[in-house]
LUMGU-409922 format. One line per field, with one value per residue (C-alpha): x, y, z; residue number from 1. Coordinates in nm, 4 decimals, m for minus. Layout:
<recs>
u: X ...
v: Y ...
w: Z ...
num: NUM ...
</recs>
This chain:
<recs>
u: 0.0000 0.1638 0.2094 0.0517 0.2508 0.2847 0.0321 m0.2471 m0.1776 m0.2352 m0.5383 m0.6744 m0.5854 m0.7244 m1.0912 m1.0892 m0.9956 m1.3344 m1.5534 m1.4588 m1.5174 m1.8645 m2.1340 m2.4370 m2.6829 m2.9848 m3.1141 m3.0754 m3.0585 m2.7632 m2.4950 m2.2189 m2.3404 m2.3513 m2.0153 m1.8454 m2.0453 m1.9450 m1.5686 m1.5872 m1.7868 m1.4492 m1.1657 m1.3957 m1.3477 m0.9905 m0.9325 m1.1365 m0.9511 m0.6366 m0.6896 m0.8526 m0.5440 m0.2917 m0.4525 m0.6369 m0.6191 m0.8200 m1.0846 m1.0892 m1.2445 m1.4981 m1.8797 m1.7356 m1.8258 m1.5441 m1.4418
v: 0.0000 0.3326 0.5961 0.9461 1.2516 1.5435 1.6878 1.4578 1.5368 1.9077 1.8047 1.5959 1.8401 2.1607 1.9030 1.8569 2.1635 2.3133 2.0131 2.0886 2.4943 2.3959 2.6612 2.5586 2.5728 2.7065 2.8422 2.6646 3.0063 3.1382 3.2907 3.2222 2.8294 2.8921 3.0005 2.7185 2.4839 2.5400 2.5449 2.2456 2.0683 2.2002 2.0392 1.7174 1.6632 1.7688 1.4959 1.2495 1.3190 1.3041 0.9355 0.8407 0.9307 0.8039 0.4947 0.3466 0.0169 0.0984 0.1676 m0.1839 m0.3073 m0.0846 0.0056 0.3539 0.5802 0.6834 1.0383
w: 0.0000 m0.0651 0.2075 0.2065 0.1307 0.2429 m0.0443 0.1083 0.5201 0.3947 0.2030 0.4983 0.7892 0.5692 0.5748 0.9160 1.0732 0.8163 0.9312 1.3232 1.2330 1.1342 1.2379 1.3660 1.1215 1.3115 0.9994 0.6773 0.4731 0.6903 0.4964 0.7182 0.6916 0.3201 0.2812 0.5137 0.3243 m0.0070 0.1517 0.3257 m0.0365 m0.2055 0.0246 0.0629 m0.3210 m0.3544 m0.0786 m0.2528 m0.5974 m0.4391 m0.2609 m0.6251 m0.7886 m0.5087 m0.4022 m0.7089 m0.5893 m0.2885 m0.4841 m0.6490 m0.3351 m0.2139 m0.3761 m0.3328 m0.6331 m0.8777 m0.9204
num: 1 2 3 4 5 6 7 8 9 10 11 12 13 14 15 16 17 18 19 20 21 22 23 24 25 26 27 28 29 30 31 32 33 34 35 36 37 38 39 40 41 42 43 44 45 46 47 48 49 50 51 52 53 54 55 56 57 58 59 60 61 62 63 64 65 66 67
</recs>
């Protein structure tokens, strides 16, 4: 299995540090929940492309959608 590099802890730290700055989305039409959505949507599928295109194999065994 190859190893993550240093490209892929960024990616993965930048997505969790957005998911745990999450605001509370008391309203669904709230801007500021808006705005951290759309950021969040972004890293998620820069992660996503990145494990596609570093771990192909992975995705040989899972019912995972490709990207």
């Amino acid at each position: 299995m190859k190893k993550m590099d240093q490209e892929g802890y960024t990616i993965l730290k930048q997505l969790v540090s957005d998911v745990q700055g999450a605001p509370y989305p008391n309203v669904i039409d709230n801007e500021l929940y808006r705005i951290w959505y759309e950021h969040a949507q972004l890293v998620a599928i820069q992660c996503l492309e990145y494990i596609d295109r570093n771990f192909p194999k992975d995705k040989e065994d899972t019912h995972l959608p490709k990207f």
